[in-house]
C-alpha positions as CSV (number, residue, x, y, z in Angstrom):
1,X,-27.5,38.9,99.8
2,X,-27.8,36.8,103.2
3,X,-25.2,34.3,103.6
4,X,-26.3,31.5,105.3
5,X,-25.1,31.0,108.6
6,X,-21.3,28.7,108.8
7,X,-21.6,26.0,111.6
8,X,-19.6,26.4,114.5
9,X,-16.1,25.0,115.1
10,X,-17.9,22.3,117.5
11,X,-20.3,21.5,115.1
12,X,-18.1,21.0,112.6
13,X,-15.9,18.6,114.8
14,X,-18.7,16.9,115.5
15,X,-19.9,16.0,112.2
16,X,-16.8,14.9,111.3
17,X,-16.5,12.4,114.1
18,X,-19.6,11.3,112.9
19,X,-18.8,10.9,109.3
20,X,-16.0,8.7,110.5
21,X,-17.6,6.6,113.6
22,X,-20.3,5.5,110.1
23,X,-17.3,5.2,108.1
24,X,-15.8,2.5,110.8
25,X,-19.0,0.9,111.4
26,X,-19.2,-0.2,107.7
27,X,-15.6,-1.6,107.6
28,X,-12.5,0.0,106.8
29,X,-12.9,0.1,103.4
30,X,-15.7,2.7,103.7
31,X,-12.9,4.8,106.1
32,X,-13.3,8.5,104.5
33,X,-9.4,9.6,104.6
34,X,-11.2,13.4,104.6
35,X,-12.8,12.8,107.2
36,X,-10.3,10.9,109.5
37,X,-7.8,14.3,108.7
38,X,-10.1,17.0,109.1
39,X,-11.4,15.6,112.4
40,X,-7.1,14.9,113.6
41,X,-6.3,18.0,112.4
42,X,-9.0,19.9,114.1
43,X,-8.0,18.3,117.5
44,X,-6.1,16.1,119.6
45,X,-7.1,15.0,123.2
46,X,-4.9,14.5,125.6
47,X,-4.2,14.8,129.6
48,X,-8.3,15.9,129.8
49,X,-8.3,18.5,127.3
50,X,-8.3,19.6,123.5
51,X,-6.3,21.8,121.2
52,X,-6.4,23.3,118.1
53,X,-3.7,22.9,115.2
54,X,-4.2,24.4,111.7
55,X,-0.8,22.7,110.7
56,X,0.2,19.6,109.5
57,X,2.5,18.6,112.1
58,X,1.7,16.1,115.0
59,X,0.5,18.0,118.5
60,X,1.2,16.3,121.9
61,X,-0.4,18.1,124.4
62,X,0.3,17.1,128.7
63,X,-0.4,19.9,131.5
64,X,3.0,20.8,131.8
65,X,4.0,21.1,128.4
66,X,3.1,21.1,124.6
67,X,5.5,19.8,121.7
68,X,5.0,20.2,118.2
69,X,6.3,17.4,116.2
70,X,6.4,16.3,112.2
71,X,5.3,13.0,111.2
72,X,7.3,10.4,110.3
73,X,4.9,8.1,109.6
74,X,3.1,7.4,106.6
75,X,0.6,5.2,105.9
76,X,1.7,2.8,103.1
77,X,4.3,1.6,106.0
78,X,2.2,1.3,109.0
79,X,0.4,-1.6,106.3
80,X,3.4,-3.1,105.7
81,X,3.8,-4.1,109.8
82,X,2.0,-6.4,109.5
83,X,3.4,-10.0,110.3
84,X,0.8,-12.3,110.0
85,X,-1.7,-11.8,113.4
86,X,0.6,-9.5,115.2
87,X,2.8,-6.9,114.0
88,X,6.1,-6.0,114.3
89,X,8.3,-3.2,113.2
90,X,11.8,-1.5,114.1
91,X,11.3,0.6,117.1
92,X,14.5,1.7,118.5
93,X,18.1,3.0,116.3
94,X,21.0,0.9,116.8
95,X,21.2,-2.1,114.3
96,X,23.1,-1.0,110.9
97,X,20.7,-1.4,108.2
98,X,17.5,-0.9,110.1
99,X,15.6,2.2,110.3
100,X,12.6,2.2,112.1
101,X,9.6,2.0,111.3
102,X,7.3,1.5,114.5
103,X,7.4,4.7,116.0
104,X,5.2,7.0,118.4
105,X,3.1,7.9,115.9
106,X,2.1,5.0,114.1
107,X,1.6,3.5,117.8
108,X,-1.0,6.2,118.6
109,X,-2.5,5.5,115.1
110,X,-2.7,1.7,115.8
111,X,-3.7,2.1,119.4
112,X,-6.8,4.4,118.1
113,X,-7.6,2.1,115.3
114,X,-8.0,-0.8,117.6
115,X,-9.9,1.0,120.2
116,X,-12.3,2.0,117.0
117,X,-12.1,-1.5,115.7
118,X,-13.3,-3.0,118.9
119,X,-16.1,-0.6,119.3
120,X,-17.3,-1.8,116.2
121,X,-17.0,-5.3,117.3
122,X,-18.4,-5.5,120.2
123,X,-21.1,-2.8,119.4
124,X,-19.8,-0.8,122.6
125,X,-19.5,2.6,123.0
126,X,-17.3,2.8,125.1
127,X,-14.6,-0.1,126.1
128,X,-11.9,-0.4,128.2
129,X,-8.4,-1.3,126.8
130,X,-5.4,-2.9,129.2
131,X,-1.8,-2.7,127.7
132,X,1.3,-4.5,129.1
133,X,4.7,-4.9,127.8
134,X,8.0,-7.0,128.2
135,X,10.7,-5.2,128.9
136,X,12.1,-4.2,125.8
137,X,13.7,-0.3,125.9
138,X,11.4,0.9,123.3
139,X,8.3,-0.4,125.3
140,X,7.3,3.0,127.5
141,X,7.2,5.2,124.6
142,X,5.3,2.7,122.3
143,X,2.8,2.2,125.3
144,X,2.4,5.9,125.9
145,X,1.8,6.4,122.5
146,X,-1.0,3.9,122.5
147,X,-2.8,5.3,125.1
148,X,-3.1,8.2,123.7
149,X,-4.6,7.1,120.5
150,X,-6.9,4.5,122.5
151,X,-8.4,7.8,124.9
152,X,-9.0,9.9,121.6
153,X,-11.2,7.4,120.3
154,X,-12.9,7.4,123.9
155,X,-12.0,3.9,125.1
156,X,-10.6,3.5,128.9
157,X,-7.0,2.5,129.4
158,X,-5.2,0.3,131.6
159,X,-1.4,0.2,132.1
160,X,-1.1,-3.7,133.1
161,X,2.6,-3.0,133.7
162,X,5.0,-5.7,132.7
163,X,3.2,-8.4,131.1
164,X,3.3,-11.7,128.9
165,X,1.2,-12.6,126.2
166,X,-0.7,-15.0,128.4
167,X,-1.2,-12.8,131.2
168,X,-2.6,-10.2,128.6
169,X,-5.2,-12.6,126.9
170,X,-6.4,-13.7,130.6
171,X,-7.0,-9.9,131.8
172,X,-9.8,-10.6,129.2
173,X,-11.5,-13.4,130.2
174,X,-10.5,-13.2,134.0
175,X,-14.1,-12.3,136.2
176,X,-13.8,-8.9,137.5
177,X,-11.5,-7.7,135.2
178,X,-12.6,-9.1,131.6
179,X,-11.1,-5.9,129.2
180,X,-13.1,-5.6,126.3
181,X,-9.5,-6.1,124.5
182,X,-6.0,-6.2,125.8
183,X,-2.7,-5.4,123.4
184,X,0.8,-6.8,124.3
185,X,3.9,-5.1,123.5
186,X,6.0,-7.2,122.5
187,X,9.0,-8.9,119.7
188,X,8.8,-12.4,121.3
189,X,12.9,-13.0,121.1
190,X,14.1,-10.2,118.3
191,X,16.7,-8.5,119.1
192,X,16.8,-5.3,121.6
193,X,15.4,-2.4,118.5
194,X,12.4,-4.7,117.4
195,X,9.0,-4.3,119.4
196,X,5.8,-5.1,118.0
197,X,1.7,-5.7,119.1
198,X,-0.4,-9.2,119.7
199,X,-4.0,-8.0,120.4
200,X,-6.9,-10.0,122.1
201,X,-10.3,-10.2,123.0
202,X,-12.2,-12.5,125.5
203,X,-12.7,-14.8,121.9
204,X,-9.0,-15.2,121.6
205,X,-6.0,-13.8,119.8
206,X,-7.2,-11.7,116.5
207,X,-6.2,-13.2,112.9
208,X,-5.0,-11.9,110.0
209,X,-8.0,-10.2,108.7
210,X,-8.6,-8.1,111.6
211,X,-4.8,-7.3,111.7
212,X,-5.0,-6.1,108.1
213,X,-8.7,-4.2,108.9
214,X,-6.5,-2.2,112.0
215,X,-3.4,-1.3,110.0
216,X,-5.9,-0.1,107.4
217,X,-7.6,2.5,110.0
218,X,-3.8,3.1,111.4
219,X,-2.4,4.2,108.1
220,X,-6.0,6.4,107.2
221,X,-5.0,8.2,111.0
222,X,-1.2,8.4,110.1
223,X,-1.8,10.5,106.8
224,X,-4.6,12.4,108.2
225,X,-1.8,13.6,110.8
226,X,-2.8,15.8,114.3
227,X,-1.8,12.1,116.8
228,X,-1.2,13.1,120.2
229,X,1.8,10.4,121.4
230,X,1.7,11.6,125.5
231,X,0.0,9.3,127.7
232,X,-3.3,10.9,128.5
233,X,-4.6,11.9,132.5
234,X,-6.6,9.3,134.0
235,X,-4.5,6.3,132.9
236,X,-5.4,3.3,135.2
237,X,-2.4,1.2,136.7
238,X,-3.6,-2.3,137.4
239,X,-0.6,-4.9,137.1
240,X,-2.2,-8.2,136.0
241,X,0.8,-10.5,136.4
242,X,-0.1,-11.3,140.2
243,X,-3.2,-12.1,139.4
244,X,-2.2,-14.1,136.6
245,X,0.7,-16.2,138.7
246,X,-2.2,-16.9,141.7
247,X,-4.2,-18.8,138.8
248,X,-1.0,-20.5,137.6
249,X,-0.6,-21.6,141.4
250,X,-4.4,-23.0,141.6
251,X,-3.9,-24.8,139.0
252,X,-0.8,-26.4,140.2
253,X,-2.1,-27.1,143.7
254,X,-5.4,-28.8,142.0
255,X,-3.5,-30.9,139.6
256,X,-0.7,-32.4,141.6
257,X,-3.9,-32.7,144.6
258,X,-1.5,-33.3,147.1
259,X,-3.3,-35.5,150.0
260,X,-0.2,-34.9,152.6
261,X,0.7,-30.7,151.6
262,X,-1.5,-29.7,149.3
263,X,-1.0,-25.5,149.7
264,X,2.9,-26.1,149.0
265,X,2.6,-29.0,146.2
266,X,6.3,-28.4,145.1
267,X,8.2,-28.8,148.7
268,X,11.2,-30.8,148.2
269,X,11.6,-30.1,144.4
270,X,13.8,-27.9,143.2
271,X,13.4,-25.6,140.0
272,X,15.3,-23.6,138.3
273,X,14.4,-20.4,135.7
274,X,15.9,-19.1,133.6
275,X,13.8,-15.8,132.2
276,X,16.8,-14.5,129.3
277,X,15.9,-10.9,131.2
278,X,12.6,-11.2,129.6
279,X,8.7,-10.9,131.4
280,X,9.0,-14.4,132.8
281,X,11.1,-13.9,136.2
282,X,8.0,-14.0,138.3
283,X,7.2,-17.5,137.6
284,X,10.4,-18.2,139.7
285,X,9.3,-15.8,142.6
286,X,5.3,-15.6,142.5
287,X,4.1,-19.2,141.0
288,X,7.2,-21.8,142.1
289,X,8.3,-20.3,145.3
290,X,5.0,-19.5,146.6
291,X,4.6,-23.4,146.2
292,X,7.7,-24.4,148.2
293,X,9.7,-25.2,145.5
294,X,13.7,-24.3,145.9
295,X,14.1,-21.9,143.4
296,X,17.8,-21.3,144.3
297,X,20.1,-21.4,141.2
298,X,17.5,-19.3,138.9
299,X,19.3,-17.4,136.7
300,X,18.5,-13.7,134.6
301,X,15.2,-13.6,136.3
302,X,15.8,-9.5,135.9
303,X,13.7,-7.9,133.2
304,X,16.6,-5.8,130.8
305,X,15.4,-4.6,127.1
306,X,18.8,-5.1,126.0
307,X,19.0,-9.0,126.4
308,X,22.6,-9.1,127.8
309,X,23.0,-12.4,128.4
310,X,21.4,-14.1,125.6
311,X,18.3,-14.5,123.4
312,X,15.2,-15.3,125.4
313,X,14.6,-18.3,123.2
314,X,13.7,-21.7,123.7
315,X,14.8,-23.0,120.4
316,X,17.8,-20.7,120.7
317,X,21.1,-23.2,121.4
318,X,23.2,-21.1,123.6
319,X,19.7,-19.8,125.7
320,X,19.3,-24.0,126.0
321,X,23.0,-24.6,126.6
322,X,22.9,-21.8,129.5
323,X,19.6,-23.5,131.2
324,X,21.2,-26.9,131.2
325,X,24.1,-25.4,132.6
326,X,21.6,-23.9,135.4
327,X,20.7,-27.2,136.4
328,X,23.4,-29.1,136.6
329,X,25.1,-26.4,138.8
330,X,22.4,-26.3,141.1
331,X,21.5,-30.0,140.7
332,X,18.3,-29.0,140.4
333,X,15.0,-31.4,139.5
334,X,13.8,-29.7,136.5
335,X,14.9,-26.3,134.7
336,X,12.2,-23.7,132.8
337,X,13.8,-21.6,129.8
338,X,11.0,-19.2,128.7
339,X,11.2,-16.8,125.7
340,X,10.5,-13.4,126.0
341,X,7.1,-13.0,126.6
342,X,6.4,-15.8,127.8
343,X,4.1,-17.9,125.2
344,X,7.1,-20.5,124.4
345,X,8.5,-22.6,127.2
346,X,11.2,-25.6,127.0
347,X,12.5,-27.4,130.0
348,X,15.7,-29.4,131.0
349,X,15.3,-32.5,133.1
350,X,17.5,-33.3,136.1
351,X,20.3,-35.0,133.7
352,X,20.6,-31.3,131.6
353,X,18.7,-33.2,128.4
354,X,17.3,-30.4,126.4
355,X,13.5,-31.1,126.2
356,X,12.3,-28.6,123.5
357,X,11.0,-28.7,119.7
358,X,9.9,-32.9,119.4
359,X,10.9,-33.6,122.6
360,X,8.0,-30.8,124.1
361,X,6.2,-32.1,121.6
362,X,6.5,-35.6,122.6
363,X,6.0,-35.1,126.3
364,X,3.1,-33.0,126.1
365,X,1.6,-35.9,124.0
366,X,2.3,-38.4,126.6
367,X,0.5,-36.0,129.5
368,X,-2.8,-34.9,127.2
369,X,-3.1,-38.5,125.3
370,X,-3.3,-40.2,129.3
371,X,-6.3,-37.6,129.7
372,X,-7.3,-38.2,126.3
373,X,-7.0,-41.2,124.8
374,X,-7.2,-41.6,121.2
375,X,-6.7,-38.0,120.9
376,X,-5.6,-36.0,118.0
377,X,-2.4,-33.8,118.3
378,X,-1.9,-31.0,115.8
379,X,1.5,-30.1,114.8
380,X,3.2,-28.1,112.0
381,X,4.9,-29.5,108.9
382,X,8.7,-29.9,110.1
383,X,8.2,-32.3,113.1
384,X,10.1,-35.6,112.9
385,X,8.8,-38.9,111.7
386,X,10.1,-40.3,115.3
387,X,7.3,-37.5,117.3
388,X,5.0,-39.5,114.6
389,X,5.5,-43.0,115.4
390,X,6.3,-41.6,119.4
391,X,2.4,-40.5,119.3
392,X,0.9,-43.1,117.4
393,X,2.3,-45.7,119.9
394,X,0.9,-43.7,122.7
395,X,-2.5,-44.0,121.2
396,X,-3.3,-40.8,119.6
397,X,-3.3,-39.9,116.2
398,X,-1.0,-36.9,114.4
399,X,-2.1,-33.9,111.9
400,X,1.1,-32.9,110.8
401,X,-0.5,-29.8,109.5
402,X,1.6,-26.4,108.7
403,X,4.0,-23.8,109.7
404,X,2.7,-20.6,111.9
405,X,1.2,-21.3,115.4
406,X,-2.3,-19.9,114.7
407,X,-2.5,-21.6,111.7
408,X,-2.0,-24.6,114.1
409,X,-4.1,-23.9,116.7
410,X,-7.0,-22.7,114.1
411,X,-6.5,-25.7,112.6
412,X,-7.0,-27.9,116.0
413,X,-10.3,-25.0,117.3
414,X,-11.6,-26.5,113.9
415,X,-11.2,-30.1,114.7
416,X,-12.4,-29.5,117.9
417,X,-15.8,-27.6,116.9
418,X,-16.3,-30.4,114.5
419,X,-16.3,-33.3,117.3
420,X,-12.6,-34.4,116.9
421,X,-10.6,-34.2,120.0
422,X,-7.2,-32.4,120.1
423,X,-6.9,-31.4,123.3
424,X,-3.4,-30.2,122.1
425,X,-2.0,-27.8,119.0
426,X,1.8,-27.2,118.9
427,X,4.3,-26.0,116.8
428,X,7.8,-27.2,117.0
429,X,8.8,-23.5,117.6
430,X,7.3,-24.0,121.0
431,X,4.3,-22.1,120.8
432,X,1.8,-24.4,121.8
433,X,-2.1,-24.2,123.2
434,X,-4.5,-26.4,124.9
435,X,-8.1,-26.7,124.0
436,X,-8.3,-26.9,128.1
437,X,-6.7,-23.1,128.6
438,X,-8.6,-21.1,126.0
439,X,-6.4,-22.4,123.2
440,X,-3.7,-19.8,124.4
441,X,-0.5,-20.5,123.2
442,X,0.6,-20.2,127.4
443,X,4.2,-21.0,127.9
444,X,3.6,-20.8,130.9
445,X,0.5,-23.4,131.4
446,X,2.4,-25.8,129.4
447,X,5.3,-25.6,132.3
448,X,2.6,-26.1,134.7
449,X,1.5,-29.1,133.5
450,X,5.1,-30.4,132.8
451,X,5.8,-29.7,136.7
452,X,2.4,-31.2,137.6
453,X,3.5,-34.3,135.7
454,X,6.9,-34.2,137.1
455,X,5.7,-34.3,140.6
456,X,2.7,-37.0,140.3
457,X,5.4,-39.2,138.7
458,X,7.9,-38.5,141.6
459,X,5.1,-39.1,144.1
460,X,3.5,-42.6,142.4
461,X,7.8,-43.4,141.7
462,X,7.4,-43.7,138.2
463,X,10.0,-42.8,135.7
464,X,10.8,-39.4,135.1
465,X,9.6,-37.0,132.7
466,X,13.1,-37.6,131.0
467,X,13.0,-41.2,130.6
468,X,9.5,-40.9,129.1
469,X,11.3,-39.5,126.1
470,X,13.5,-42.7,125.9
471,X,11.5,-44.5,123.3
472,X,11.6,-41.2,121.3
473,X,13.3,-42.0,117.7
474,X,15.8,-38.5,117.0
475,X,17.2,-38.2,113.8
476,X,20.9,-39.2,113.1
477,X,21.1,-35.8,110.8
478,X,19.2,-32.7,110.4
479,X,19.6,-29.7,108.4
480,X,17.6,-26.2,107.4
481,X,18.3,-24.6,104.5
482,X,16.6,-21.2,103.1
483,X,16.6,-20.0,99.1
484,X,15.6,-16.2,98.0
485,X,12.8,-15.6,95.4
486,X,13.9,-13.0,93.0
487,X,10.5,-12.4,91.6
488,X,7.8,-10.1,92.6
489,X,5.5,-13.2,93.0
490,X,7.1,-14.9,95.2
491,X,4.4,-16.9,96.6
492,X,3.1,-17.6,93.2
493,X,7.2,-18.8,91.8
494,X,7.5,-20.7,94.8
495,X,4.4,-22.9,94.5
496,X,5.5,-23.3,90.5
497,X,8.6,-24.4,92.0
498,X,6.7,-27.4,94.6
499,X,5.1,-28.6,91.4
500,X,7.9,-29.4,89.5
501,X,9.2,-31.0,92.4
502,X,5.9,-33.1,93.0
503,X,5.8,-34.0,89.1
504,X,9.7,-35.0,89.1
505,X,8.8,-36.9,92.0
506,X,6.0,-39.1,90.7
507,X,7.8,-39.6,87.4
508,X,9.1,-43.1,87.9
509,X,11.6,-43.0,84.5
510,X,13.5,-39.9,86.0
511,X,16.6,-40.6,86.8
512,X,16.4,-38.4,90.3
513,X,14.5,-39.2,93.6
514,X,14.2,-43.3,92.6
515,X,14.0,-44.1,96.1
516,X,11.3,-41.1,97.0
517,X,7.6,-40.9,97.3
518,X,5.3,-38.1,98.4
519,X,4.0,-38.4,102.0
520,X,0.4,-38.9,102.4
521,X,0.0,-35.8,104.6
522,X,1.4,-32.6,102.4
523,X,-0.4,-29.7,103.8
524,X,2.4,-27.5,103.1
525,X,4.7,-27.5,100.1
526,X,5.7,-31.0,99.5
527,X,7.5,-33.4,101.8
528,X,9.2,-36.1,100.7
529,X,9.5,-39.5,101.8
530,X,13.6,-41.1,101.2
531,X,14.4,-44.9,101.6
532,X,18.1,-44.9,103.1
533,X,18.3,-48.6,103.3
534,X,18.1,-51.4,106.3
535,X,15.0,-49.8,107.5
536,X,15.7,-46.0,108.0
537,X,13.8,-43.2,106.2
538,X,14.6,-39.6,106.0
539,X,12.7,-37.2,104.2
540,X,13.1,-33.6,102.7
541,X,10.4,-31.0,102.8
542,X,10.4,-27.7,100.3
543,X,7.6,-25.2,101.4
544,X,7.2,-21.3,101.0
545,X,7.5,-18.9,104.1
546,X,4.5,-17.8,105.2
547,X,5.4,-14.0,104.8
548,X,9.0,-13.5,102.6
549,X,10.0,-14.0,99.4
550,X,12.0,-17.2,100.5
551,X,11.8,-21.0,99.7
552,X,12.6,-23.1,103.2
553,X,13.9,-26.6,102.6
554,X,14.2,-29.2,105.7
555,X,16.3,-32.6,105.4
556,X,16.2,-35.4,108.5
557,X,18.5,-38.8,107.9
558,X,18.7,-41.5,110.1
559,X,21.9,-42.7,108.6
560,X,25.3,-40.9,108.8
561,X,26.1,-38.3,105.2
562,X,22.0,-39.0,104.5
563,X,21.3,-35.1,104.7
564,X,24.4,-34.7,102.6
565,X,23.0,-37.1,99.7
566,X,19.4,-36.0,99.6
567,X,20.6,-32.3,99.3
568,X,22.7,-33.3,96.5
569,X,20.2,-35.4,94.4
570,X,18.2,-31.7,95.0
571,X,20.9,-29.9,93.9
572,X,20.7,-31.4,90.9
573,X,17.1,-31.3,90.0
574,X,17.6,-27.5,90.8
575,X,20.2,-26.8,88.7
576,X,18.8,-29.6,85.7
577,X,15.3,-27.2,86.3
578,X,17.5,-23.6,86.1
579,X,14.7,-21.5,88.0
580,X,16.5,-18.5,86.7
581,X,15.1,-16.4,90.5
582,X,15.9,-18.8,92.8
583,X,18.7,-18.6,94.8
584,X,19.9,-22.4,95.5
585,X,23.1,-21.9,96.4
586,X,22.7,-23.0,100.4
587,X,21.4,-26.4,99.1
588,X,24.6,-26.6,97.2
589,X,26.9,-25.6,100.1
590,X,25.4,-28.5,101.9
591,X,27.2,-31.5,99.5
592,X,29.9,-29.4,98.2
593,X,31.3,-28.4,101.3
594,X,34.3,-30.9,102.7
């Protein structure tokens, strides 16, 4: 008999390829696992040309030298990194407890399921890809990786150097550069072993479906096995943050519009930053000093992976505590504390008060609502009733909305598409966007325009940013308190657990909560209006995280001990209620203690 003639190798390869580019082009659930491993396992490309492996380990071919390696990954945990629209994963040994879990493999697989996603997308063929990175220690090797998986699905890489988050978006939408999509490697302020992936297009920041679609594709490349983690040949370096800081400066010069010195807008202020070792050290030496500001006094403007002086993070209090300290010492105007990568900012006025969380909040209000008046600001859940009545007063109107910055500044794009201005979307974290900068959550941008402010208002002699916050009502008392969810439904429990609250609440014959009343706006869990007498209100708020298996409860008093007795009157409705899988006992440490 005549057997009929075997295709070759190539053809093979090529059919495969094929079987999979139809697969990806009908989403990820049609992604033929077969396919994905005989097509890995057949070859891997790297530095310009391909190998062979009949074995299931993971080849990484360079010119100069070829490793064989055995996978770590697997697929059921390159899902699970996924936090929200980013993910995030252990990437470096060190921390008791923590093993990792975002290594060079699953980077390569994520790096070649994005480059595949984004074909699809944008209906390209072929797309180029720029990658930067803060400076954590796990960040070369995670890059690396990523390029390699980004050239095997036959996209074009860019090595954008050190990075933000900002910059990285802007290499998107910036004319003669405009990537097809840009990744940043990043943690934001975890500590030293954490690193982790934003991703963007020229439409913005991706969301949680396309996050989920890419770690599907990752984990379908991660079993098939054969990932090349070597950087391939032909890698372009193209450093975007000088580029990125030159805008920053036009903006400046055009905004403050000086009529006397308009190239050097900031001469005769001086500004300090302090960068926690993080990307955001050239803002002191390529956007402010460029400017003629007197930068002198800047402190940890060095990038350093390990963090050593303290956690790049604007809500952190020591990170605060060492900017004010910045300031003072110098005697500086005005003081910038960025986190790590740069999409959260706070600053420190001349007299060391800490303007971060409601404060930012309140004085970006006061700067959009003069360009906007009657505008709406969108916020999440846990800002204070004072940033409430502060923006009301100013003219504009507040959407306390919920926790998670893209769910706030989704929530404002909506408002905004639908007619209803909101020039501004915030979180009290710090991450906040404008609907005038791409509605980028820009740490950055929102210094710039604090520091365009700053100067008009020295120039006109107008009270400083700082005494703008005077009228500003901060609570007396303020306290955060987290409970664990022993149930595999935690989302589910938890949201059993905000009814009973809401119906114990309402019932006016209980004999708890006889001063309380749900606010109007509960768009997250349930917050909870408190009389405390003579005029004050506090409030608690119980919501579920967005992610964990936890319960977060907030309290804010305007009278001294009022945290102390709201937590207890929700002590006891928790223990009268015996939810036998929550863990309350934080709520009780809160009265009980002395």
């Amino acid at each position: 008999r005549i057997r009929p003639a075997q295709p070759s190798h190539e053809a093979r390869e090529r059919r495969n390829a094929a079987r999979v580019m139809r697969a990806n082009a009908s989403g990820v659930g049609a992604v033929d696992a077969r396919a994905l491993r005989a097509t890995a396992t057949a070859t891997a490309t790297t530095a310009g040309r391909r190998v062979s492996s009949a074995s299931g380990s993971r080849i990484t071919v360079s010119r100069r030298r070829v490793r064989a390696m055995a996978t770590t990954a697997d697929g059921e945990r390159v899902k699970k990194l996924q936090n929200g629209s980013d993910i995030r994963g252990v990437a470096l040994e060190g921390v008791e407890g923590e093993g990792i879990t975002l290594d060079a493999t699953t980077a390569s697989a994520i790096g070649r399921a994005f480059a595949d996603w984004l074909m699809v997308k944008t209906g390209a063929r072929e797309v180029t890809i720029g990658v930067g990175r803060d400076p954590r220690l796990s960040g070369e090797m995670l890059r690396d990786a990523m390029f390699a998986g980004m050239a095997a699905s036959g996209a074009k890489v860019v090595d954008m150097g050190l990075a933000t988050t900002p910059a990285c978006f802007m290499a998107t939408v910036t004319p003669g550069v405009e990537y097809a999509g840009s990744v940043m490697l990043t943690a934001s302020h975890l500590p030293f072993n954490r690193n982790g992936m934003k991703f963007f297009t020229s439409a913005g920041g991706l969301d949680k479906p396309d996050i989920k679609d890419i770690c599907a594709r990752a984990a379908a490349y991660v079993e098939a096995g054969g990932l090349s983690v070597d950087a391939p040949s032909g890698v372009v370096r193209a450093p975007f943050l000088p580029t990125y800081a030159a805008q920053l400066c036009d903006i400046i010069r055009k905004g403050v519009n000086s009529p006397t010195n308009y190239d050097k807008p900031l001469s005769g202020m001086k500004i300090v930053v302090d960068a926690g070792n993080g990307s955001g050290g050239f803002f002191a030496d390529l956007v402010l000093a460029p400017l003629g500001a007197d930068t002198n006094g800047s402190q940890f403007l060095n990038p350093d992976g390990s963090f050593p002086n303290h956690s790049p993070n604007p809500e952190d209090k020591e990170a605060m505590e060492a900017g004010v300290r910045a300031v003072l010492s110098a005697k500086a105007d005005l003081g910038i504390v960025f986190d790590t990568d740069v999409d959260r900012s706070a600053v420190i006025d001349a007299s060391g008060k800490e303007i971060n969380r409601n404060k930012l909040i309140a004085l970006l209000s006061e700067i959009v609502l003069k360009e906007n008046p009657g505008a709406t600001i969108v916020t999440d859940s846990v800002t204070s009733d004072g940033l409430h009545k502060f923006i009301k007063a100013k003219g504009g109107y507040h959407l306390r909305f919920m926790r998670g910055y893209k769910n706030v500044i989704n929530k404002g794009k909506e408002l905004n598409a639908a007619g209803v201005v909101t020039p501004l979307m915030i979180e009290t974290s710090g991450h906040g966007a404008m609907s005038e900068n791409y509605d980028l959550d820009d740490g950055a941008y929102l210094a710039v325009k604090i520091i365009i402010e700053a100067v008009r208002r020295r120039i006109a002699n107008e009270p400083s940013i700082g005494q703008v916050l005077e009228t500003l009502e901060e609570p007396l008392e303020e306290a955060e308190v987290r409970f664990k969810i022993a149930d595999p439904d935690f989302k589910a429990y938890g949201g059993n657990v905000i009814e009973s609250l809401l119906e114990t609440v309402n019932d006016t014959d209980h004999p708890l909560f006889g001063k309380s009343s749900p606010a109007e706006d509960n768009y997250e869990g349930l917050r909870v209006c408190v009389d405390e007498g003579d005029g004050n209100k506090g409030w608690f708020l119980l919501r579920c995280s967005l992610h964990d298996p936890v319960m977060v409860l907030n309290f804010e008093s305007q009278v001294p001990g009022g945290v102390k007795i709201m937590a207890e009157e929700v002590g006891a409705w928790l223990i009268d209620q015996n939810f036998s899988k929550l863990d309350a006992s934080a709520v009780h440490a809160l009265y009980r203690a002395p």
